[in-house]
N, CA, C, O and CB atoms as a CASP TS submission, in Angstrom:
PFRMAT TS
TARGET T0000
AUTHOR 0000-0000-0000
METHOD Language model
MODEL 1
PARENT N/A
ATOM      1  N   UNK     1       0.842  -1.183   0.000  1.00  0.00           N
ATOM      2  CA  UNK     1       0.000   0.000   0.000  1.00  0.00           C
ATOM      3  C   UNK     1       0.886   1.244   0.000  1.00  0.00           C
ATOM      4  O   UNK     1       1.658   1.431   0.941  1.00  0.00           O
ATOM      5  CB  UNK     1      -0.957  -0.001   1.222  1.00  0.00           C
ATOM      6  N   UNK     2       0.804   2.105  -1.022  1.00  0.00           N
ATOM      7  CA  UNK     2       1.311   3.481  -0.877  1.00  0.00           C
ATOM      8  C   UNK     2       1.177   3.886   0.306  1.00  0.00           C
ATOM      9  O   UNK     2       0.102   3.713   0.880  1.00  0.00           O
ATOM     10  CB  UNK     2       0.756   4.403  -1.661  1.00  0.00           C
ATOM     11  N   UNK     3       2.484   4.662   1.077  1.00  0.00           N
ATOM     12  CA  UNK     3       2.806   5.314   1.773  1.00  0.00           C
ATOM     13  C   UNK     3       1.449   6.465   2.356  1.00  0.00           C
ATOM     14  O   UNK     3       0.699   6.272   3.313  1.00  0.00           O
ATOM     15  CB  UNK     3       3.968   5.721   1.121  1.00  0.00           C
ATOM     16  N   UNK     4       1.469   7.446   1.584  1.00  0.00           N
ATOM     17  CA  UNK     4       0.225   8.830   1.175  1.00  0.00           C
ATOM     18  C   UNK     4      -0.808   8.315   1.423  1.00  0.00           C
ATOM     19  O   UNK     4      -1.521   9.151   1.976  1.00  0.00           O
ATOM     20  CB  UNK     4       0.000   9.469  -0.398  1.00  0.00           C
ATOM     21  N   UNK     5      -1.491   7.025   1.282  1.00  0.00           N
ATOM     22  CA  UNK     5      -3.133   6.622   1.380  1.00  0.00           C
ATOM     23  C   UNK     5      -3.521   6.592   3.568  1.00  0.00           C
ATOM     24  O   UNK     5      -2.902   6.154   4.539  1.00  0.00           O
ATOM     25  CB  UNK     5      -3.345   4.337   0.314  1.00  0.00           C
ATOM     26  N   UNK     6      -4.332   7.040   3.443  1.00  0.00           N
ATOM     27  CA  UNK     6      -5.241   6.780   4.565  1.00  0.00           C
ATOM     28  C   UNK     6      -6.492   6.341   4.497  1.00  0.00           C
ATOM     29  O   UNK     6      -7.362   7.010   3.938  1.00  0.00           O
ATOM     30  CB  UNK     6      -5.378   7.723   5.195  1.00  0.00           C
ATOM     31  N   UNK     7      -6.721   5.241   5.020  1.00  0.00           N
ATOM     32  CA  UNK     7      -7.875   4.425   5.172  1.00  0.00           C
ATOM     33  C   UNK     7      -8.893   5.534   5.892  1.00  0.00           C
ATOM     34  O   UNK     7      -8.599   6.239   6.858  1.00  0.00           O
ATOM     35  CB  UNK     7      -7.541   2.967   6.100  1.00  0.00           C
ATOM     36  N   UNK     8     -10.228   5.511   5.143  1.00  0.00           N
ATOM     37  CA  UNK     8     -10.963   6.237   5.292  1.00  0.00           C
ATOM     38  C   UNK     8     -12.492   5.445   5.491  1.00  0.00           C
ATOM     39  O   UNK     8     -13.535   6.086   5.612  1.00  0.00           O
ATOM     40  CB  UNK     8     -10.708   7.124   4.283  1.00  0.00           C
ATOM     41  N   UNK     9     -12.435   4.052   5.500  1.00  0.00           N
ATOM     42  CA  UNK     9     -13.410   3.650   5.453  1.00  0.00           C
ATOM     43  C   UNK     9     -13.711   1.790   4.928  1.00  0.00           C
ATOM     44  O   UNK     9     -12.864   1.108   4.352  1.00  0.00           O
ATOM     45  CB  UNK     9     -13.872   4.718   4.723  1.00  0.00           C
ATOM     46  N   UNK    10     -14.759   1.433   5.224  1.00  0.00           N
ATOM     47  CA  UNK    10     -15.048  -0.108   4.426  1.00  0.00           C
ATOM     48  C   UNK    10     -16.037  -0.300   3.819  1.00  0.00           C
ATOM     49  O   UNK    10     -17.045   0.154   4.361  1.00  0.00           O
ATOM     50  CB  UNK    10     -15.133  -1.238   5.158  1.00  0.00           C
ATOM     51  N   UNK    11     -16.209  -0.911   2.678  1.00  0.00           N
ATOM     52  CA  UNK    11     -17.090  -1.019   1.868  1.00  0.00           C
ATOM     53  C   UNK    11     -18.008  -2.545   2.486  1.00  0.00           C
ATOM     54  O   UNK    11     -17.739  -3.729   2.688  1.00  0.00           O
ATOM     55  CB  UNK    11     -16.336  -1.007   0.348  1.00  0.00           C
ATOM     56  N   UNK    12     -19.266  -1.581   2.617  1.00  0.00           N
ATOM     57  CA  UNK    12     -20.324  -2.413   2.789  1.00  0.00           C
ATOM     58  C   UNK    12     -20.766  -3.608   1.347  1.00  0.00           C
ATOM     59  O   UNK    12     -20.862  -4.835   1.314  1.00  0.00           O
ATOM     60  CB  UNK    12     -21.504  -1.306   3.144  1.00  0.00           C
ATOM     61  N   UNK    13     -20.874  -2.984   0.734  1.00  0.00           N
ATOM     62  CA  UNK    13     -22.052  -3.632  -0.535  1.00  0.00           C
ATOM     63  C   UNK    13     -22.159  -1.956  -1.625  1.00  0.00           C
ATOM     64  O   UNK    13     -21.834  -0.773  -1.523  1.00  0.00           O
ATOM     65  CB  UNK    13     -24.313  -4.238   0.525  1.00  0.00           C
ATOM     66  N   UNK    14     -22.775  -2.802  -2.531  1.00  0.00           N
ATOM     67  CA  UNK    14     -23.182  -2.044  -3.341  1.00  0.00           C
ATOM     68  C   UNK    14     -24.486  -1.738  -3.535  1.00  0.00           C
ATOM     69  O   UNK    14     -25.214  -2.597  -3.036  1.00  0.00           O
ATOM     70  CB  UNK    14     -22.765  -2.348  -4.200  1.00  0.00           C
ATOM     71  N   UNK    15     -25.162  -0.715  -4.147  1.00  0.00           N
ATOM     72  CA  UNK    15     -26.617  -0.275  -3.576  1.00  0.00           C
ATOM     73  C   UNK    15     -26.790   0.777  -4.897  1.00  0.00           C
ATOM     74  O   UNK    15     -26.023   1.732  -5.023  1.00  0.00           O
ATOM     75  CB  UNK    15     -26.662   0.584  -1.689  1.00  0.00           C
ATOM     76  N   UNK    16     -27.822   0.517  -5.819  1.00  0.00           N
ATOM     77  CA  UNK    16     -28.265   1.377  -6.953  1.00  0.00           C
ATOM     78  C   UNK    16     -26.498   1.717  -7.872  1.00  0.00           C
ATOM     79  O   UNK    16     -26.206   2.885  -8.129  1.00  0.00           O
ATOM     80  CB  UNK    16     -29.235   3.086  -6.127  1.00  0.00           C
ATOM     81  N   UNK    17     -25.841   0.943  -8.128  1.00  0.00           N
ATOM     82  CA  UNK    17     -24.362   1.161  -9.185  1.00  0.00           C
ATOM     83  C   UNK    17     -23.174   1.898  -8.251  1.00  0.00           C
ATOM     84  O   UNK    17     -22.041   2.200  -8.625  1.00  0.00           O
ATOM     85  CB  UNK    17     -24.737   2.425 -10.775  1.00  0.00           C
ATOM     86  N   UNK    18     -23.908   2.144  -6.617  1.00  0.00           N
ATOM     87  CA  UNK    18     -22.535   2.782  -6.041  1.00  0.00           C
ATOM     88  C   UNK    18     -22.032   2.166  -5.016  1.00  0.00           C
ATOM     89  O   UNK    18     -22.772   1.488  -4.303  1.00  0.00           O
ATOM     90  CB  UNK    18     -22.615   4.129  -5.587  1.00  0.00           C
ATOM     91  N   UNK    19     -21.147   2.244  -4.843  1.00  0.00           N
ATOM     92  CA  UNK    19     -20.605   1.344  -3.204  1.00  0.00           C
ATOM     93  C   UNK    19     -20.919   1.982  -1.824  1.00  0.00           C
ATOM     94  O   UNK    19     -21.261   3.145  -1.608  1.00  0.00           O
ATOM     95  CB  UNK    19     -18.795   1.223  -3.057  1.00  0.00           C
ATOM     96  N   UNK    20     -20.794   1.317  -1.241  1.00  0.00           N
ATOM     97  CA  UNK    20     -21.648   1.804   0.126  1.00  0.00           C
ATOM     98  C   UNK    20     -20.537   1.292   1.252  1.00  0.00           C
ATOM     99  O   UNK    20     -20.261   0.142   1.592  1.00  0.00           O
ATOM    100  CB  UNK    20     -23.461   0.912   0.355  1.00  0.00           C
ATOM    101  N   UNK    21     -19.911   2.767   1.780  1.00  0.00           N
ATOM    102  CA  UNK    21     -18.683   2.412   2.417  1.00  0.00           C
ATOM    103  C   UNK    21     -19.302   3.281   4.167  1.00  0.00           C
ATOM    104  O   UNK    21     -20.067   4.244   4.217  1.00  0.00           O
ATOM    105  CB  UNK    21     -16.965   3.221   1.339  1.00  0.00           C
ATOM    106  N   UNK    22     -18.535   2.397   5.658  1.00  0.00           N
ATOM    107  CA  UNK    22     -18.822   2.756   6.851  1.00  0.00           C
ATOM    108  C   UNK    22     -17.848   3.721   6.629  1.00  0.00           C
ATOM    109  O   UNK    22     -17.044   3.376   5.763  1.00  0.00           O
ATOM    110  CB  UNK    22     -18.794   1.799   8.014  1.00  0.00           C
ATOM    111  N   UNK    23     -17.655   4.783   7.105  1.00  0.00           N
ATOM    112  CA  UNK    23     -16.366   5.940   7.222  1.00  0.00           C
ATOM    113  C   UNK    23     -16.480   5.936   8.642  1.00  0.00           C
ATOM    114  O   UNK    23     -17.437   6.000   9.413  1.00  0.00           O
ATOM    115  CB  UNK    23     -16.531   7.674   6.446  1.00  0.00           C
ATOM    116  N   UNK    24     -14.733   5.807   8.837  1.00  0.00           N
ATOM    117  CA  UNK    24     -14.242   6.106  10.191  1.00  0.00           C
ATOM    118  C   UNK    24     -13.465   7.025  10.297  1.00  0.00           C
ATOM    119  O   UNK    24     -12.678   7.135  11.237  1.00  0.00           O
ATOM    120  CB  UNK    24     -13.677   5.196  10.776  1.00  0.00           C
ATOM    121  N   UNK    25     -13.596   8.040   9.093  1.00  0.00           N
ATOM    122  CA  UNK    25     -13.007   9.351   9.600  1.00  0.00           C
ATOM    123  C   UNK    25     -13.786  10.973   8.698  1.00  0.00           C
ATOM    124  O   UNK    25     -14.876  10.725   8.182  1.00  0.00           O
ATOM    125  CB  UNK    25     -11.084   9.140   9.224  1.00  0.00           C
ATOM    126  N   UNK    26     -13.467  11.930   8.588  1.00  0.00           N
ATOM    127  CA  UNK    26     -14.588  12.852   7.964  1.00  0.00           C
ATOM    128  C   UNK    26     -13.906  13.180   6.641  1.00  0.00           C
ATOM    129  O   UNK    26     -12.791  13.688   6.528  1.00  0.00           O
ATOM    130  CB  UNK    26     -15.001  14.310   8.906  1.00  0.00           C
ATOM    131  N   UNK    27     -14.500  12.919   5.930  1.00  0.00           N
ATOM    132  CA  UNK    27     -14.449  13.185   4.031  1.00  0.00           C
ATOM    133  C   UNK    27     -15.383  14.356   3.531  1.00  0.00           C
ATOM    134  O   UNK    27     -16.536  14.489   3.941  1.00  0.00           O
ATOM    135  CB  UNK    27     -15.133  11.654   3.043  1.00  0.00           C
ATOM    136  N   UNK    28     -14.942  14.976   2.849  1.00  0.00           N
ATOM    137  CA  UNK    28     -15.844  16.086   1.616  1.00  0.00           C
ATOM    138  C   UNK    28     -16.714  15.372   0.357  1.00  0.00           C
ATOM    139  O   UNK    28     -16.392  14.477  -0.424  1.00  0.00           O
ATOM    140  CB  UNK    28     -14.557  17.138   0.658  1.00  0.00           C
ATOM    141  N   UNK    29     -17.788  16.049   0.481  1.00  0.00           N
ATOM    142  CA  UNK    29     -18.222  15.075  -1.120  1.00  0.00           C
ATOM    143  C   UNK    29     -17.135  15.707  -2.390  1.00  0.00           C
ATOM    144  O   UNK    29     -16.583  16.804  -2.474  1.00  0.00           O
ATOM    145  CB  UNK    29     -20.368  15.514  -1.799  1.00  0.00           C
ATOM    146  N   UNK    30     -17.115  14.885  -3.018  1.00  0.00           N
ATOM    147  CA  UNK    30     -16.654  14.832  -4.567  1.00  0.00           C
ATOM    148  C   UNK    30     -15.310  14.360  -3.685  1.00  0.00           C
ATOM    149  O   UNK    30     -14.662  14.160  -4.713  1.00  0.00           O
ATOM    150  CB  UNK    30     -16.665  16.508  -5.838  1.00  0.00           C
ATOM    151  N   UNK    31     -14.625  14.114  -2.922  1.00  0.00           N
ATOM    152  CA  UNK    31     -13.322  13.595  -2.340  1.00  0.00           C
ATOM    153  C   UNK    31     -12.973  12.509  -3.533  1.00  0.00           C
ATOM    154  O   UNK    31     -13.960  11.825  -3.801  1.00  0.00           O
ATOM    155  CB  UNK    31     -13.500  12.863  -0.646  1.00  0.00           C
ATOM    156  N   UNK    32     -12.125  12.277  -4.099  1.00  0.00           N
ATOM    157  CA  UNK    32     -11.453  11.257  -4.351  1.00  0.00           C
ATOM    158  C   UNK    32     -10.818  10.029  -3.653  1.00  0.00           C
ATOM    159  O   UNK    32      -9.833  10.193  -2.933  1.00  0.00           O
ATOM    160  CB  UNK    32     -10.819  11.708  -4.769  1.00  0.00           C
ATOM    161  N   UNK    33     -11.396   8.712  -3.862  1.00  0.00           N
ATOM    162  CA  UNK    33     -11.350   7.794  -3.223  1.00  0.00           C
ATOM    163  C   UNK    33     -10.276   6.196  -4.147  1.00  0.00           C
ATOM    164  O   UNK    33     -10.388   5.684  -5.261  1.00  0.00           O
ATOM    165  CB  UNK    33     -12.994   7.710  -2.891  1.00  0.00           C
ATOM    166  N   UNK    34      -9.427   5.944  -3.075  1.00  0.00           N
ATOM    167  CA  UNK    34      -8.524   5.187  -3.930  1.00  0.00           C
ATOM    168  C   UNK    34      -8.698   3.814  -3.106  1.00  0.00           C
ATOM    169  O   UNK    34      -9.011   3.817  -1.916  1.00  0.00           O
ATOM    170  CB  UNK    34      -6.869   5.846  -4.061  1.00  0.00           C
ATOM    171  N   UNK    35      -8.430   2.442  -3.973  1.00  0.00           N
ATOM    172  CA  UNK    35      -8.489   1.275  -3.268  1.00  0.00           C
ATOM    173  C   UNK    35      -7.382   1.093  -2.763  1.00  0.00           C
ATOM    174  O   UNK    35      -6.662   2.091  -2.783  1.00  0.00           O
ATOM    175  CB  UNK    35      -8.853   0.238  -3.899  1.00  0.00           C
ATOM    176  N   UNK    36      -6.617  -0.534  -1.947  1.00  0.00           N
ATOM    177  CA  UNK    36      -5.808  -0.156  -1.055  1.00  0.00           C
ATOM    178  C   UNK    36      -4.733  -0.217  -1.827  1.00  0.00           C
ATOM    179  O   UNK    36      -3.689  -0.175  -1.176  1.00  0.00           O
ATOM    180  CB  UNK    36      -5.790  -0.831   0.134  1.00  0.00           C
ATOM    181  N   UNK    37      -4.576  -0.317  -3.217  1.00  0.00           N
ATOM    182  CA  UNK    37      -2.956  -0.194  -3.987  1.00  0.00           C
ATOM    183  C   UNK    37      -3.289   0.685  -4.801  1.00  0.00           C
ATOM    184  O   UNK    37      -3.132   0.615  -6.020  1.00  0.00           O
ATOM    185  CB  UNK    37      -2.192  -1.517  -4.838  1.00  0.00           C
ATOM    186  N   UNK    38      -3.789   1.609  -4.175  1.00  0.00           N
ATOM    187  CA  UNK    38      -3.813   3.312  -4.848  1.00  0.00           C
ATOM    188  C   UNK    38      -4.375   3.185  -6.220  1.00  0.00           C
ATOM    189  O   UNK    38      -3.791   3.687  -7.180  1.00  0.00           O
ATOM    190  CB  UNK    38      -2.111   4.147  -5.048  1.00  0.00           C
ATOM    191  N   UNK    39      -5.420   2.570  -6.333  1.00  0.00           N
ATOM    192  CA  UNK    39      -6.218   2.401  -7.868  1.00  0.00           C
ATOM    193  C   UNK    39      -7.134   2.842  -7.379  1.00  0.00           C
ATOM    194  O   UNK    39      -7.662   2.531  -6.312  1.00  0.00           O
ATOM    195  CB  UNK    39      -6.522   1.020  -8.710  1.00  0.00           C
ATOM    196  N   UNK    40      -7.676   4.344  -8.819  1.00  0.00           N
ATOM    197  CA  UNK    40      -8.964   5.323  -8.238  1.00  0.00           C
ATOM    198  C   UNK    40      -9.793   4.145  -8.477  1.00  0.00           C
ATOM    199  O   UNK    40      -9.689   3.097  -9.115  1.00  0.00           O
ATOM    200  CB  UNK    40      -9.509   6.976  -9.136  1.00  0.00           C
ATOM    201  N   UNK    41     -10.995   4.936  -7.427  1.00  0.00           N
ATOM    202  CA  UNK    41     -12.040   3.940  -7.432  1.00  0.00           C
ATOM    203  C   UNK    41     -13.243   4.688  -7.754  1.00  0.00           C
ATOM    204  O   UNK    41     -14.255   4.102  -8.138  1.00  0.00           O
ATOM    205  CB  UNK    41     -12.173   3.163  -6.108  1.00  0.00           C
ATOM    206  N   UNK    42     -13.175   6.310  -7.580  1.00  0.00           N
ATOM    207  CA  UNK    42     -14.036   6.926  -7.401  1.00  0.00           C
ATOM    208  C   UNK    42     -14.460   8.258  -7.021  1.00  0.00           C
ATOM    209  O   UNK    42     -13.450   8.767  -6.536  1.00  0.00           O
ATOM    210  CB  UNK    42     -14.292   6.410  -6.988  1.00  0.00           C
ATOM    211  N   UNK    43     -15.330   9.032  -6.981  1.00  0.00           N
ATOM    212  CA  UNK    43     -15.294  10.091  -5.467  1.00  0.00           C
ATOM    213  C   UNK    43     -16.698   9.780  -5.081  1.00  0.00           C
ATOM    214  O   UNK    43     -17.559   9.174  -5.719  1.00  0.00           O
ATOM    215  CB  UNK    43     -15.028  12.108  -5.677  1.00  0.00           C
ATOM    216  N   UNK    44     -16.756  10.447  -3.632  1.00  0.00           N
ATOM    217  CA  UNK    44     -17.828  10.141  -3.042  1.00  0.00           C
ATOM    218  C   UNK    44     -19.011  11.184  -3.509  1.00  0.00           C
ATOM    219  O   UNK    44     -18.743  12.377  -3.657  1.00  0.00           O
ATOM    220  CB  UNK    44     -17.522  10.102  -1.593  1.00  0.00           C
ATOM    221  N   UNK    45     -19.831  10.867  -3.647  1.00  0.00           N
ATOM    222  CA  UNK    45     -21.203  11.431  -4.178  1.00  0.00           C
ATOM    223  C   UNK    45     -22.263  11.778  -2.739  1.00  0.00           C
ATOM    224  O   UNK    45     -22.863  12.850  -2.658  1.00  0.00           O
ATOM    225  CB  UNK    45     -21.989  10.085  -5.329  1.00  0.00           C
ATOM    226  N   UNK    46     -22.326  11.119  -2.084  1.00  0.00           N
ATOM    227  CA  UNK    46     -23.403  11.384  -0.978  1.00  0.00           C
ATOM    228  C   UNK    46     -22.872  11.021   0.335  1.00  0.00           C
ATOM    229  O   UNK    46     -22.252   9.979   0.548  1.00  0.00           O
ATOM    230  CB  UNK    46     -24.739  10.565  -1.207  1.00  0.00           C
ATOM    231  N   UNK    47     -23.189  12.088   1.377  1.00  0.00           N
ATOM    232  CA  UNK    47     -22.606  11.726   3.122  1.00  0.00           C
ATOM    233  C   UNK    47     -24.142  11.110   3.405  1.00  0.00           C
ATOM    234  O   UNK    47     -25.092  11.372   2.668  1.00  0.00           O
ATOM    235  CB  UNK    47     -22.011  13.512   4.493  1.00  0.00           C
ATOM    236  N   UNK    48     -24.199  10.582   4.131  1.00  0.00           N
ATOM    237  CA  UNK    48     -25.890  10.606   4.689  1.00  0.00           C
ATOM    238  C   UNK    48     -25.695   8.889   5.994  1.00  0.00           C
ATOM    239  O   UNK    48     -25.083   7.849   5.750  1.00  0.00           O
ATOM    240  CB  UNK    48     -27.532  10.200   2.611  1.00  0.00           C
ATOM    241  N   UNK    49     -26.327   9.189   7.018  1.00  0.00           N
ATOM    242  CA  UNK    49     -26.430   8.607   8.767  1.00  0.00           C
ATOM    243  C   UNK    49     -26.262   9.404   9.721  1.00  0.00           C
ATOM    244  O   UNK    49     -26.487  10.570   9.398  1.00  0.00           O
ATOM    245  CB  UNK    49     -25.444   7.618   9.236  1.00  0.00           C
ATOM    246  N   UNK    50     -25.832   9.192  11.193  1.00  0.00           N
ATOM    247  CA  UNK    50     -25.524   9.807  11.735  1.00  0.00           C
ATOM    248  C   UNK    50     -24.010  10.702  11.445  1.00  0.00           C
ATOM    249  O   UNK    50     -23.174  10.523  10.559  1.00  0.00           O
ATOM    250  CB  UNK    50     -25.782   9.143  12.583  1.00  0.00           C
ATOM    251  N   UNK    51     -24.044  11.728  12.578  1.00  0.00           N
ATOM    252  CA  UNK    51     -22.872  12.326  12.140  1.00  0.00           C
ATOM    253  C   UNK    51     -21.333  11.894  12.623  1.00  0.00           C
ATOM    254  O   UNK    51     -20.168  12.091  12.276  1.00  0.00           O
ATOM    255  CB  UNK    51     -23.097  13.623  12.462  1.00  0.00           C
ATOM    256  N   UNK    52     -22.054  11.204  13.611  1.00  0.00           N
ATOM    257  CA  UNK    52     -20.657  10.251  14.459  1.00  0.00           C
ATOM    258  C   UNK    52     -20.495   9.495  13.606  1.00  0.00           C
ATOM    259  O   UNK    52     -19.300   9.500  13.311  1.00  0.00           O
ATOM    260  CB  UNK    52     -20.799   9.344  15.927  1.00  0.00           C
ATOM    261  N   UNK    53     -21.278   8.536  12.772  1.00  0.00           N
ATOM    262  CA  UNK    53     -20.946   7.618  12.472  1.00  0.00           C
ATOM    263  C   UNK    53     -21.237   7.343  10.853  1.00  0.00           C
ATOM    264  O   UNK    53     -21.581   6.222  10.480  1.00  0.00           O
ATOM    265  CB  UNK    53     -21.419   6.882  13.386  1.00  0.00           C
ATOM    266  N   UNK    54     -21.099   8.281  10.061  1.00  0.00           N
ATOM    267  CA  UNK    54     -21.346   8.178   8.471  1.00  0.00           C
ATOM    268  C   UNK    54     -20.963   7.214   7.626  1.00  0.00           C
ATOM    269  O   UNK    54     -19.984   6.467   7.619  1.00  0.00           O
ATOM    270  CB  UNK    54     -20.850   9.118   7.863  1.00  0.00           C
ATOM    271  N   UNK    55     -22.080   7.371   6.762  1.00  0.00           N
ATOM    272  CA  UNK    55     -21.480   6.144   5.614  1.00  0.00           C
ATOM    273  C   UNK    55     -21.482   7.041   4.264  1.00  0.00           C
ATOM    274  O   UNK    55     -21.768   8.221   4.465  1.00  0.00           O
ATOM    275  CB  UNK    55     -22.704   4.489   5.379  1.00  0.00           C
ATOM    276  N   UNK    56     -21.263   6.749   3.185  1.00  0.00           N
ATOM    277  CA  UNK    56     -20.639   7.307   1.893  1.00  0.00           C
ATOM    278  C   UNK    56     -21.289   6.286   0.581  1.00  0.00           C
ATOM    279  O   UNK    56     -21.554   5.084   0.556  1.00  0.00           O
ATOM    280  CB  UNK    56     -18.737   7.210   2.028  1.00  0.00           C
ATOM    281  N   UNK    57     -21.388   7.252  -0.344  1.00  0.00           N
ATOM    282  CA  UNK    57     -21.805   6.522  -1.343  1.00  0.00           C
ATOM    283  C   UNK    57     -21.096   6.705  -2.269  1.00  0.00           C
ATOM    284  O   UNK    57     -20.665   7.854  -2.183  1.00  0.00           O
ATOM    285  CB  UNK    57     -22.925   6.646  -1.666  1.00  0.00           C
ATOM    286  N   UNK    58     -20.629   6.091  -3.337  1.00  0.00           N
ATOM    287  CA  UNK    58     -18.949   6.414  -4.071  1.00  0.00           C
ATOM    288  C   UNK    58     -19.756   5.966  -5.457  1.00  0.00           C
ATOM    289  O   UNK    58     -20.571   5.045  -5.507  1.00  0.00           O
ATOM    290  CB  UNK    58     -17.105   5.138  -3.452  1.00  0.00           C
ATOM    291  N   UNK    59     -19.380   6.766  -6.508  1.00  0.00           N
ATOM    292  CA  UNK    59     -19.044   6.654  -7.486  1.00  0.00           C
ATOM    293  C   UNK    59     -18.131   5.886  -8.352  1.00  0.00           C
ATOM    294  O   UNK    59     -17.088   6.377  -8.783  1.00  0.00           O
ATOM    295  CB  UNK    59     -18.966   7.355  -7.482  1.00  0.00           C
ATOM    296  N   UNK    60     -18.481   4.796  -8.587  1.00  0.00           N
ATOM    297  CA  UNK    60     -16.975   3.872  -8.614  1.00  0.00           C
ATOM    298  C   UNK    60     -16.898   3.116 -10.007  1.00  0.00           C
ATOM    299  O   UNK    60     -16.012   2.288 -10.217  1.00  0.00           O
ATOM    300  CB  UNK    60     -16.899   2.534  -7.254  1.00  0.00           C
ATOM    301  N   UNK    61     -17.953   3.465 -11.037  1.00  0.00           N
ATOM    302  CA  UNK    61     -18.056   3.351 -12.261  1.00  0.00           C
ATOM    303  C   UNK    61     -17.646   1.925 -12.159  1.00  0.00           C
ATOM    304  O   UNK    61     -16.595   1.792 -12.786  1.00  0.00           O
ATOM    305  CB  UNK    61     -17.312   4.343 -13.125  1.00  0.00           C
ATOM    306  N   UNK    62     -18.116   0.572 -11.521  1.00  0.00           N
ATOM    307  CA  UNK    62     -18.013  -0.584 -11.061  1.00  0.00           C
ATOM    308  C   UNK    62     -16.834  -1.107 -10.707  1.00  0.00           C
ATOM    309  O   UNK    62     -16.656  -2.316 -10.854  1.00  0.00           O
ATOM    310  CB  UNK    62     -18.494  -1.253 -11.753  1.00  0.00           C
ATOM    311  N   UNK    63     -15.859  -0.309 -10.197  1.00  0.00           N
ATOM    312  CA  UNK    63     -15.006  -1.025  -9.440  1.00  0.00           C
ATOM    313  C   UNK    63     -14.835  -1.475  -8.031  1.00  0.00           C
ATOM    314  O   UNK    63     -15.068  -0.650  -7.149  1.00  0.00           O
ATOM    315  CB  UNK    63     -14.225  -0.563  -9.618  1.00  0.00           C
ATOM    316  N   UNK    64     -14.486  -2.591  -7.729  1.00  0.00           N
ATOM    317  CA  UNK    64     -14.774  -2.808  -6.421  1.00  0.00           C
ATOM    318  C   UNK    64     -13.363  -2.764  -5.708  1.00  0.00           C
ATOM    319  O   UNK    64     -12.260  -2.603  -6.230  1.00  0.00           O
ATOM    320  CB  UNK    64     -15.577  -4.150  -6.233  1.00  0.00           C
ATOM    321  N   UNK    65     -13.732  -2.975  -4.202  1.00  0.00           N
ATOM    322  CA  UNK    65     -12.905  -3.091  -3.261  1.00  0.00           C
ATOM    323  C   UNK    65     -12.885  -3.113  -1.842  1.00  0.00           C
ATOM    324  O   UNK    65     -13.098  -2.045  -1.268  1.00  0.00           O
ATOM    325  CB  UNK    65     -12.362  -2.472  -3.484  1.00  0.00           C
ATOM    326  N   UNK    66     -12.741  -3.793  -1.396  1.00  0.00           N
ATOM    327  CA  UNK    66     -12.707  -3.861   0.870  1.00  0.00           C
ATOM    328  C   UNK    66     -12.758  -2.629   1.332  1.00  0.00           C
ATOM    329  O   UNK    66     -13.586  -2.358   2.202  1.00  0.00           O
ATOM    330  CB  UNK    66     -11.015  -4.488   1.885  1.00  0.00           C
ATOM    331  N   UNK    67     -12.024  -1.811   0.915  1.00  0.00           N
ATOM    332  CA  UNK    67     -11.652  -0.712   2.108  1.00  0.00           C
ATOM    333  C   UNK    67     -11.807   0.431   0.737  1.00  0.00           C
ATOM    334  O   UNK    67     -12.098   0.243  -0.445  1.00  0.00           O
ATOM    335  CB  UNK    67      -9.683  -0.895   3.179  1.00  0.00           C
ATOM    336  N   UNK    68     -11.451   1.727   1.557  1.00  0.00           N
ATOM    337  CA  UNK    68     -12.090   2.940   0.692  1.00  0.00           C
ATOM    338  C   UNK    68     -10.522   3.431   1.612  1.00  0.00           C
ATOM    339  O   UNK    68     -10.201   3.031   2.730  1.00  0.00           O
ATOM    340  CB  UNK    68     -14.199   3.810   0.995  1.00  0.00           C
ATOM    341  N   UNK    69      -9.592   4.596   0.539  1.00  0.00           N
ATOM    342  CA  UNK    69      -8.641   5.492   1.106  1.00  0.00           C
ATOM    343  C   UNK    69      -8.485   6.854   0.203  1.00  0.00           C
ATOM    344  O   UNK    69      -8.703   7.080  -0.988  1.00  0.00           O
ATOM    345  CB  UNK    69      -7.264   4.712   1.245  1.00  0.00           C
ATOM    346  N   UNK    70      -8.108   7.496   1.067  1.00  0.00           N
ATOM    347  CA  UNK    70      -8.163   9.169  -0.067  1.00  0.00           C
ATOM    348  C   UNK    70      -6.110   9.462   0.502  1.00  0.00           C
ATOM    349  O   UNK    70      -5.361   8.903   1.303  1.00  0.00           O
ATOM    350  CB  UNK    70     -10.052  11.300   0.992  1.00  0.00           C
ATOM    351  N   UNK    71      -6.013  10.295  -0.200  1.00  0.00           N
ATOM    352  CA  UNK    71      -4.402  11.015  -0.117  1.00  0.00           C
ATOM    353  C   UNK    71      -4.470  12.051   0.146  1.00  0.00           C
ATOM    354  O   UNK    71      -3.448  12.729   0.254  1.00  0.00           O
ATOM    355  CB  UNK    71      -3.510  11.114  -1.213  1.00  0.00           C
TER
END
């Protein structure tokens, strides 16, 4: 895993063509989102749960992956 990436999250499932990731830390929409060997995956399109505890909806033009990281 690149050095620069921070884990930002895990991908639940997928839900209407986007991935559906738990975030364990705070992201911007349109953020750019990379898998864990720094291959884009995406940016995030929608925040929406609580505020402690958000989940993300990513744009990922069908790529998948475990975990969600931004740089």
């Amino acid at each position: 895993m690149p050095n620069s990436l921070k884990k930002v999250g895990t991908v639940l499932g997928v839900r209407e063509g986007k991935l559906i990731a738990k975030l364990n830390r705070e992201v911007q929409l349109s953020t750019k989102v990379f898998g864990k060997e720094g291959k884009p995956l995406g940016k995030i399109s929608r925040l929406f749960g609580p505020v402690n505890a958000p989940y993300a909806a990513i744009d990922s033009k069908g790529v998948m992956a475990k975990e969600v990281y931004v740089r």
